[in-house]
C-alpha positions as CSV (number, residue, x, y, z in Angstrom):
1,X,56.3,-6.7,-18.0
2,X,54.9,-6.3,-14.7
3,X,51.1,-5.2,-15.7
4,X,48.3,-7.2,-17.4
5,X,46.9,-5.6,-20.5
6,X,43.0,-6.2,-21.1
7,X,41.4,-5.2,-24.6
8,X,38.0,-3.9,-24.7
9,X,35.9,-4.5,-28.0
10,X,35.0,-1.3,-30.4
11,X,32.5,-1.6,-32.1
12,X,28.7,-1.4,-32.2
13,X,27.9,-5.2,-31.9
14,X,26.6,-6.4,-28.7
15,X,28.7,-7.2,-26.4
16,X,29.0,-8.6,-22.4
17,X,32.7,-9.1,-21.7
18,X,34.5,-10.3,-18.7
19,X,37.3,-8.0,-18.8
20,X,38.4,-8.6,-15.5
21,X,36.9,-11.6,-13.2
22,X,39.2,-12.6,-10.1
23,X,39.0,-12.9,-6.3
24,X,39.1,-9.1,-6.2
25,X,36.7,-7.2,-8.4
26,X,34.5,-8.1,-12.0
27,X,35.4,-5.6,-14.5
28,X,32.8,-5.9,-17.6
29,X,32.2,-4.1,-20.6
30,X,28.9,-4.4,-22.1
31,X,27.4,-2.8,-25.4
32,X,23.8,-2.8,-26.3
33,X,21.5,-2.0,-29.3
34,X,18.3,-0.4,-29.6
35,X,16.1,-3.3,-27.3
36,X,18.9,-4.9,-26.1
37,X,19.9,-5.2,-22.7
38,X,20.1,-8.3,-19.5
39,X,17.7,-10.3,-18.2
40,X,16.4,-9.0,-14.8
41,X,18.1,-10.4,-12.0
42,X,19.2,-8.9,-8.5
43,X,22.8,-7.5,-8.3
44,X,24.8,-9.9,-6.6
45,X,27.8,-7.8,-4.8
46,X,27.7,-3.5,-4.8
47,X,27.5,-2.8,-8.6
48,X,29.1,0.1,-10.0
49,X,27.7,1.3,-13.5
50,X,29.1,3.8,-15.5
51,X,27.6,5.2,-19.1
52,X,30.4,5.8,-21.6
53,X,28.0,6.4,-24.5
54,X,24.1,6.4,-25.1
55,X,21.6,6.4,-22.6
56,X,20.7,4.0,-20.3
57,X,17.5,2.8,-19.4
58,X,16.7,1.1,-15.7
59,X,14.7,0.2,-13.4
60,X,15.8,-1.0,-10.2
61,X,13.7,-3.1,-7.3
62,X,10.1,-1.8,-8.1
63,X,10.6,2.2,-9.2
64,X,9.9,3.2,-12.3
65,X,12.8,3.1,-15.5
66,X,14.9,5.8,-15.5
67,X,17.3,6.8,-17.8
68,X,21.0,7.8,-17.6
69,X,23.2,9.5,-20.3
70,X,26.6,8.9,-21.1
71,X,29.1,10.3,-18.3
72,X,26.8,9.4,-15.7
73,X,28.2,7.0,-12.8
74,X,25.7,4.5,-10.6
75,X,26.2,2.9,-7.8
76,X,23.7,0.5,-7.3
77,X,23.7,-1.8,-3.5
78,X,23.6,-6.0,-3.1
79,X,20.4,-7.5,-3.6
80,X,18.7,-4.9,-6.3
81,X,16.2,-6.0,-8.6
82,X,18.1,-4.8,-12.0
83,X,16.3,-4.2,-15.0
84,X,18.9,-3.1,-17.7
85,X,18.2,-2.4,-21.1
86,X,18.9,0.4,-24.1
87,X,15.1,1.5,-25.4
88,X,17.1,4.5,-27.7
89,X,18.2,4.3,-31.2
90,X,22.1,5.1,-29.9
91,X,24.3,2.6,-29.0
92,X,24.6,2.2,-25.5
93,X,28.1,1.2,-23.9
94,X,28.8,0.3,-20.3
95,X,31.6,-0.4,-17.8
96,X,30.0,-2.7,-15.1
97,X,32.6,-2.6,-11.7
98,X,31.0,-5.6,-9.4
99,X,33.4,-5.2,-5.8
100,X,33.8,-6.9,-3.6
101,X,34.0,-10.0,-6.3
102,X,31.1,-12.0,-6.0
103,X,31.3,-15.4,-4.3
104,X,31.2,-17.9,-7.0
């Protein structure tokens, strides 16, 4: 078998998973209830964020939150203050795309 298979959890229970996390690119899938989100922190390569259900709610460097619903696609630049978090009743779900790879 030449490719790698990766398995992505289902279900509603909150989730950060390092799909993917090699020299080249981070590949995370992250799920999120009602209040639930990361820490703040600043983006540490070109982050690539896309909604695959629910809406997120963000606030990068100093604007204020705004939200994104499912379908939508971010690209978000190095060194962003990132405020990430689900402040809806729907479960939010996220594939996170961090390239290039950080440095450890």
């Amino acid at each position: 078998m030449i490719e790698q298979v990766f398995k992505l959890s289902t279900g509603n229970e909150k989730a950060v998973e390092k799909v993917i996390y090699d020299e080249n690119v981070h590949y995370l899938h992250m799920v999120f209830n009602k209040e639930e989100g990361l820490a703040e922190h600043f983006s540490n390569s070109n982050v690539y964020m896309t909604v695959i259900r629910g809406t997120l709610s963000i606030g990068l460097n100093d604007q204020d939150i705004h939200e994104y619903s499912k379908g939508t696609l971010l690209k978000i630049p190095f060194n962003t203050k990132m405020n990430v978090k689900n402040l809806n009743d729907e479960t939010l779900e996220l594939i996170v795309v961090k390239a290039p790879a950080p440095k450890a």
